[in-house]
C-alpha positions in Angstrom: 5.9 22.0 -14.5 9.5 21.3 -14.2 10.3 18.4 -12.1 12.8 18.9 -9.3 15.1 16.5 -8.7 15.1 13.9 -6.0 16.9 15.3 -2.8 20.4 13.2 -2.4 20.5 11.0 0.9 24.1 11.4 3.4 25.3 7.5 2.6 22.8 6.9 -0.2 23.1 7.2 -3.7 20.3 8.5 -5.6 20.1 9.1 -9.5 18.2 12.6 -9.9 15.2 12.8 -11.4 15.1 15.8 -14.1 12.3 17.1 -16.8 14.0 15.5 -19.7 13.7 11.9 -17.9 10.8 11.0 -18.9 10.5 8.6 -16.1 12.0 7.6 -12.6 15.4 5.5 -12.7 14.9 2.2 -10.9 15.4 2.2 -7.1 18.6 0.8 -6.2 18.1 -3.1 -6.8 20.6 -3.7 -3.6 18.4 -3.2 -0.3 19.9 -0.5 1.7 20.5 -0.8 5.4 17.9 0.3 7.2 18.6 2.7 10.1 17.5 2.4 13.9 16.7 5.1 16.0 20.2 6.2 17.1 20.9 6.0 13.1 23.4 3.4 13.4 22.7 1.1 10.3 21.5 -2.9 10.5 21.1 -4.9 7.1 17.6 -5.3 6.3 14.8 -8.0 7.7 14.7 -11.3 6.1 11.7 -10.8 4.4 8.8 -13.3 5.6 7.5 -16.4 3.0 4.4 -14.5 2.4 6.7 -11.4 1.0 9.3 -13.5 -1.1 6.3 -15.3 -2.4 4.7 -11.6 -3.5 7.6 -10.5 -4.2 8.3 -7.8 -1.5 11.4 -7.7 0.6 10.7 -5.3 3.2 7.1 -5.4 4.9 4.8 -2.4 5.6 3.7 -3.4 8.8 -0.3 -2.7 9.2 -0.3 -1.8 12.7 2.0 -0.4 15.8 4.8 -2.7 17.2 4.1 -1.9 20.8 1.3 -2.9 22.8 1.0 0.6 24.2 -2.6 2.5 25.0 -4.7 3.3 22.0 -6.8 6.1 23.5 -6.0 9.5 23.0 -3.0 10.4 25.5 -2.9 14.4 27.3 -0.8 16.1 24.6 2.2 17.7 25.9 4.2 20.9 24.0 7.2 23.2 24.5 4.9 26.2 22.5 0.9 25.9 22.7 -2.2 27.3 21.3 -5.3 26.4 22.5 -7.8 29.5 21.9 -7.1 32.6 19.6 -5.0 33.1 16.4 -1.7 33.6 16.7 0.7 35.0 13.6 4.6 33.5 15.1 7.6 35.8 14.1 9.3 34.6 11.1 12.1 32.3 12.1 11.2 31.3 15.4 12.3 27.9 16.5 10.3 25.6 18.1 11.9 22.5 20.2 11.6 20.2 22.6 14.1 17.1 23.6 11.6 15.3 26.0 9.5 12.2 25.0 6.1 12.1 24.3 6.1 15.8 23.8 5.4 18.2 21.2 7.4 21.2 20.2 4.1 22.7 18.9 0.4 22.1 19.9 -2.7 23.7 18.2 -6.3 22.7 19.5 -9.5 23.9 20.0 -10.6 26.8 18.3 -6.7 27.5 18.2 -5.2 29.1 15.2 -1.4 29.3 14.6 1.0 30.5 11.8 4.1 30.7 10.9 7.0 31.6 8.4 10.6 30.1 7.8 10.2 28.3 11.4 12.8 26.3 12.6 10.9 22.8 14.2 13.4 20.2 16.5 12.3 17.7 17.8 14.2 14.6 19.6 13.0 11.7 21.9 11.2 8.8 21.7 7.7 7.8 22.4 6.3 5.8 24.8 3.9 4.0 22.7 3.6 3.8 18.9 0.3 2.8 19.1 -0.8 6.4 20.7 1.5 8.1 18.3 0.2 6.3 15.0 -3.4 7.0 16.3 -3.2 10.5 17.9 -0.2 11.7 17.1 1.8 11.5 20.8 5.6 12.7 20.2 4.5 14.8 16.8 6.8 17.5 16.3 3.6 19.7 15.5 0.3 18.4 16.6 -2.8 20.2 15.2 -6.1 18.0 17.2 -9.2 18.8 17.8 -10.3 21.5 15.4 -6.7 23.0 15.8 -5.1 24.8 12.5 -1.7 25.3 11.5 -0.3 26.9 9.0 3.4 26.8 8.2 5.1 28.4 5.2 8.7 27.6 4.7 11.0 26.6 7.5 12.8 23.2 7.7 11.8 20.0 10.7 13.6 17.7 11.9 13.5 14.9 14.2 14.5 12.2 15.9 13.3 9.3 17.9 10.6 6.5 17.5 7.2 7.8 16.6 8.6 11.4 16.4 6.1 12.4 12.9 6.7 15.8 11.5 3.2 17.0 11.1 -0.2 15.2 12.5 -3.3 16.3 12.0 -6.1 14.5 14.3 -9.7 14.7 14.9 -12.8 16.4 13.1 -11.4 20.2 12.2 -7.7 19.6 12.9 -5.5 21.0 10.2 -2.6 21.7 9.1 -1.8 23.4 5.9 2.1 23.1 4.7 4.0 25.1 1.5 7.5 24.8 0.6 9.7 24.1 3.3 10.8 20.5 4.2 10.5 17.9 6.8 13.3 15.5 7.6 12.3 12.5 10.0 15.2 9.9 11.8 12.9 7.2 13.9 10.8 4.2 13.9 7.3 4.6 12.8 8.3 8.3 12.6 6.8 9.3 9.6 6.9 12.7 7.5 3.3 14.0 8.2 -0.4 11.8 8.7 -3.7 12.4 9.5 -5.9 10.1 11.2 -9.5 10.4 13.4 -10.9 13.1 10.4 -8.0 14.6 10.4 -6.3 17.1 7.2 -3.4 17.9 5.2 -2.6 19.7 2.8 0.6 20.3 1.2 2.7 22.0 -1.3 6.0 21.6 -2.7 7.2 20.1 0.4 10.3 18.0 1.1 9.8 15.2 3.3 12.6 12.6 4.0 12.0 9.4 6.0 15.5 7.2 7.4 14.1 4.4 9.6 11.8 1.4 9.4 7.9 1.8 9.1 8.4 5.6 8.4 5.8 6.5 5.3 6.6 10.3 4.2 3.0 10.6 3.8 0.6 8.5 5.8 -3.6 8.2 6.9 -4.3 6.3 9.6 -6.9 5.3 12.8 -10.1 7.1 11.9 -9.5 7.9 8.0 -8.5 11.7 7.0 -7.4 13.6 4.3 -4.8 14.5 2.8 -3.4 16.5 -0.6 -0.2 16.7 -2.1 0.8 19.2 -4.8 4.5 19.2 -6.3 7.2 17.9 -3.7 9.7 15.2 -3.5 9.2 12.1 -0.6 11.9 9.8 -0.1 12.2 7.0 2.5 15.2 4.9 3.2 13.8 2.0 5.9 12.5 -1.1 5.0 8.3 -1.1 5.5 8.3 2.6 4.0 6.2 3.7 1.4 5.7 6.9 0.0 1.7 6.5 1.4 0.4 4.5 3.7 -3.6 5.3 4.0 -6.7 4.1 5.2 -8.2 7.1 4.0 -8.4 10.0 1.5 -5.0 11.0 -0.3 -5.1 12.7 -3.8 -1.6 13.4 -5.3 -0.4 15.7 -8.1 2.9 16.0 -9.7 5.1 14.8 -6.8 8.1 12.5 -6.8 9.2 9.6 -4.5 12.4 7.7 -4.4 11.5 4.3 -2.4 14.8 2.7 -1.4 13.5 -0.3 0.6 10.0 -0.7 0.1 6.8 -0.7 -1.7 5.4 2.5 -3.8 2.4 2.5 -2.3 0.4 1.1 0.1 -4.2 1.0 0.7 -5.2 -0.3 3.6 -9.2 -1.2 3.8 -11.5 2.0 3.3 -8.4 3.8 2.1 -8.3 5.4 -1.4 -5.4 6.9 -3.0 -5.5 9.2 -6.2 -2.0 10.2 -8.8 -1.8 13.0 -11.4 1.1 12.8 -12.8 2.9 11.2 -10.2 6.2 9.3 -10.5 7.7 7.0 -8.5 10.5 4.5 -8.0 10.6 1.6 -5.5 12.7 -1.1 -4.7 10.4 -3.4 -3.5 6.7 -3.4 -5.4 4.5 -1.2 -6.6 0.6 -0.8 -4.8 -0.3 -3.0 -2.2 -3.8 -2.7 -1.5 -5.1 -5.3 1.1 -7.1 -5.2 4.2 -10.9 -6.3 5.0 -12.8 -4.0 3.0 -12.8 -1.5 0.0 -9.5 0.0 -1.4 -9.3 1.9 -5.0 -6.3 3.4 -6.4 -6.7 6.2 -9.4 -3.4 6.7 -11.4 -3.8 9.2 -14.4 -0.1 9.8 -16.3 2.9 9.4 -14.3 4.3 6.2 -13.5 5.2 4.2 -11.2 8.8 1.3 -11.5 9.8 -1.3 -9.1 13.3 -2.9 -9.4 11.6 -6.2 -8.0 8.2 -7.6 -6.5 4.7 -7.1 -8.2 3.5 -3.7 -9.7 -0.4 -4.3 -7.8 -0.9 -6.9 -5.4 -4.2 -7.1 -4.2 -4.5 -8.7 -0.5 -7.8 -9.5 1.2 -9.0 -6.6 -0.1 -11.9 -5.8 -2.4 -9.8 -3.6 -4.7 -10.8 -1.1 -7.7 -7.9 -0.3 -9.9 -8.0 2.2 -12.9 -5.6 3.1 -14.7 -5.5 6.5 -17.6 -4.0 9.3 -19.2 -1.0 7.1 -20.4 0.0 6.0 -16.9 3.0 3.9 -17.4 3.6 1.0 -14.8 6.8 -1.1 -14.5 8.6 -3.8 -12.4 11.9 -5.5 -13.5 10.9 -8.9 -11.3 6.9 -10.1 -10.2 3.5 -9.7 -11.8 1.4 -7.2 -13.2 -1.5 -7.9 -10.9 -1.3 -10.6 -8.1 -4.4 -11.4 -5.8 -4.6 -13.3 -3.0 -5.9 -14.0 0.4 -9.6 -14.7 -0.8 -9.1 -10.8 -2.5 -11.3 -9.2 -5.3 -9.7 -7.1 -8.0 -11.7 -4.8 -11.2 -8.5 -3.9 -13.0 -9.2 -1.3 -15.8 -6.7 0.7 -18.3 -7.7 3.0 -21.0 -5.0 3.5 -23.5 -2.1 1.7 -21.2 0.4 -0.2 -23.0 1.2 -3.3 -19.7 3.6 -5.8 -19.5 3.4 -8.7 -17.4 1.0 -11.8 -15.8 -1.6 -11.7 -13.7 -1.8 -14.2 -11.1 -4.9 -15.1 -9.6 -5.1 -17.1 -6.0 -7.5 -19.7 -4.6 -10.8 -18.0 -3.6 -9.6 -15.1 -5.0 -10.9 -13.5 -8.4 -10.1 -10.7 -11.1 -11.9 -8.5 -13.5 -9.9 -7.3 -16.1 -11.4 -4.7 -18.4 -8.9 -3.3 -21.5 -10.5 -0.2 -23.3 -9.3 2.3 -25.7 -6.2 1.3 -27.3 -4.3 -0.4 -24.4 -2.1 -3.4 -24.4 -1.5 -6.4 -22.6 2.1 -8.4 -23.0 1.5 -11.1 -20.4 -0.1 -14.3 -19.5 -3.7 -14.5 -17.3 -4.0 -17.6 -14.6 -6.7 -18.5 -11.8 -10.1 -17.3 -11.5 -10.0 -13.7 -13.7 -12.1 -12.4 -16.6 -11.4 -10.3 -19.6 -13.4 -7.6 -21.5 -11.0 -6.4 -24.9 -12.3 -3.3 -26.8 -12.1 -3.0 -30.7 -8.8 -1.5 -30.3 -6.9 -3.1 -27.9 -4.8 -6.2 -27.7 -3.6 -9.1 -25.4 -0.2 -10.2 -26.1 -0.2 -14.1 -24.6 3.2 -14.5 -23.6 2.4 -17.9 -21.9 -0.6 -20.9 -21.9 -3.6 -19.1 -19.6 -7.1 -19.8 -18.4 -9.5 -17.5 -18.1 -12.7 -17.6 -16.3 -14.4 -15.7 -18.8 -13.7 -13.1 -21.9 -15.8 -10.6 -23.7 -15.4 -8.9 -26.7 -17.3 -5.4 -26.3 -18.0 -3.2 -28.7 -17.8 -5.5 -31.9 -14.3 -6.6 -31.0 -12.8 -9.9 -32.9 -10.7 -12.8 -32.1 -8.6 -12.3 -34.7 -8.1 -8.4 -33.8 -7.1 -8.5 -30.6 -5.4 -11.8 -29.4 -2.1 -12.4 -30.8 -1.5 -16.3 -29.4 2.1 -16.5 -29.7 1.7 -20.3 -30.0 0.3 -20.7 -26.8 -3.1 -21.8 -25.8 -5.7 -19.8 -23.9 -8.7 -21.7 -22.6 -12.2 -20.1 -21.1 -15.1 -21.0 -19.5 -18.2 -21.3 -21.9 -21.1 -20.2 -19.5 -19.1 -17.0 -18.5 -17.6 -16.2 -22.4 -20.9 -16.4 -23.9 -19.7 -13.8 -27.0 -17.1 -16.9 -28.0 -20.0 -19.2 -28.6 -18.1 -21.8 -26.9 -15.7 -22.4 -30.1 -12.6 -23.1 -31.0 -10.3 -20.3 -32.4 -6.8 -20.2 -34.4 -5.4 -17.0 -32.8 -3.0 -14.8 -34.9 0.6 -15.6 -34.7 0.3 -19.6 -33.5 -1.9 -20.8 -31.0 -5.4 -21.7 -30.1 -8.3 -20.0 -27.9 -10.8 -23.0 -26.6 -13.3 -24.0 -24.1 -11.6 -25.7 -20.8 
């Protein structure tokens, strides 16, 4: 597959992304101002001490900044199908310029299609909360076992909470190719799915200009979603190119992240790349939350011009990494957990660079197989499993809870000390014998 290049931004500079680039320039290391809902232009948040601690400068904010309702509000829409199948002309516009309403509705046993349409939609909601969860002010709504299919055709809109597409509820869908969706609002994001809710979407364009405005989000509920092909780029700060707490598999699609993270897994969300590449300005994966989070990243890769490439918050977080995936940040950590979190970080055949920083309470499983690499330092409560093939770089003194060797592995194979000393535990490294070892190139590898 050829990979497009990213879409330029009016007032942004982007470097394009083309198939002989092997990977994704760095995001601009200077934060962009982030726009407000009438698109005037602010500088960016001071980021809070938790983020400059992590790294981050703009922060994905978990939940709605309103106290509006959260139950599901009467949906509202200038063009509405509630009960047969309906084939639209191709071209047809759909629009509306009130708040809280639709241009397009699709519910029930509802079926709707179109070609080339032409979606506008402007106004602001009346509570983020309803639109994050149910999808008030959508552009196109598809709820309660609703289905849309659009082909072609561009969307835009503007105002806070104004998403492209939302899918909501057991049976809603909507299925997207080509085309391209252009959002300019607060927590108005590209397209999400929440409540059981799907997606699906290929080689789509979806553009994001304000804060809290994912291109591709999951939220209330869990849902689904898949991307094929496609380029996502945000330009407000607490925008990643996903934000789930559900299902969302991606495949060959590129995202320019000018003032956030890559990524973001909320608890019981799980997020799977194929060949995915993306740049961000500030992190990689954040993966927090009360409960299980996994990320799956096979080729591809992923840069960040600052912050840490995974930071694992709370969360109970499984982290694999294959097929050559190639992870990089200019400034932070490999892997950071915190917040009482739980990581199982594996790579097979990766070649990493950085520490891994492990907080009070919190702990880290760290399992090199194949023939990966690790250039870095390990500190606080994390193990180690090296394979006969792989190797740990130590670029600084570390302690390590435990270490195994599997598969026959030796000392002096896979550990290149660099002078520094690496200490273990001896009841959880029982393959070390609780010995004393000179490690190749300077340095020593001993019980604490």
């Amino acid at each position: 597959m050829k990979n497009p290049g990213l879409p330029r931004r009016q007032g942004h500079r982007r470097a394009a992304a083309t198939a002989s680039v092997l990977l994704l320039p760095l995001a601009v290391s200077t934060l962009s101002a982030c726009s407000d809902d009438d698109g005037a232009t602010n500088p960016p948040p001071a980021a809070s001490p938790a983020a400059t601690a992590s790294g981050a400068r703009c922060v994905t904010d978990r939940s709605a900044d309103d106290k509006g309702p959260d139950a599901e509000p009467r949906a509202k829409a200038g063009y509405t199908v509630t009960d047969k199948t309906v084939k639209a002309k191709a071209q047809k516009e759909f629009k509306t310029t009130t708040g809280d309403k639709s241009a397009l509705l699709v519910s029930g046993s509802g079926k709707l299609t179109t070609r080339d349409a032409k979606i506008i939609k402007h106004g602001g909601t009346s509570s983020v909360t309803a639109s994050d969860g149910h999808g008030l002010n959508a552009a196109a709504l598809a709820r309660d076992g609703g289905t849309l299919t659009m082909s072609g055709g561009r969307m835009s809109t503007q105002g806070k909470g104004a998403t492209g597409v939302f899918a909501s509820g057991e049976d809603a869908k909507a299925t997207l190719s080509s085309g391209g969706i252009r959002t300019k609002g607060t927590s108005a994001r590209g397209v999400t799915a929440t409540h059981g809710g799907a997606l699906d979407l290929t080689y789509v364009e979806i553009d994001t200009a304000a804060a809290q405005a994912a291109p591709v989000a999951v939220g209330p509920g869990g849902g689904k979603v898949t991307v094929s092909g496609g380029t996502m780029t945000s330009a407000g700060c607490g925008s990643p190119g996903v934000q789930t707490a559900g299902d969302v598999s991606l495949s060959q699609t590129l995202f320019d992240l000018a003032n956030s993270e890559a990524f973001t897994v909320e608890a019981g969300g799980s997020l799977s790349l194929k060949d995915v590449r993306a740049s961000a300005a500030a992190g990689g994966v954040v993966l927090r939350g009360d409960g299980e989070t996994s990320f799956r990243m096979t080729g591809g890769a992923v840069q960040a011009s600052d912050g840490d490439i995974f930071s694992v918050q709370q969360a109970d977080a499984d982290i694999e990494l294959s097929g050559g995936a190639d992870v990089k940040t200019k400034d932070g950590k490999l892997l950071r957990v915190t917040d009482k979190g739980r990581a199982t970080f594996t790579a097979d055949g990766e070649k990493l660079k950085g520490s891994v920083a492990v907080g009070k309470g919190s702990s880290a499983a760290l399992d090199l197989t194949g023939s990966a690499d690790l250039d870095g330092k390990i500190v606080g409560a994390a193990s180690l499993t090296l394979g006969p093939k792989t190797q740990w770089s130590v670029s600084g003194d570390s302690a390590l809870k435990g270490l195994k060797l599997a598969d026959g592995a030796k000392v002096s194979d896979v550990i290149v000390g660099n002078g520094h000393t690496v200490t273990y535990d001896t009841a959880s490294s029982p393959d070390l014998h609780g010995k004393k070892y000179q490690l190749e190139g300077g340095g020593t590898l001993k019980p604490a």
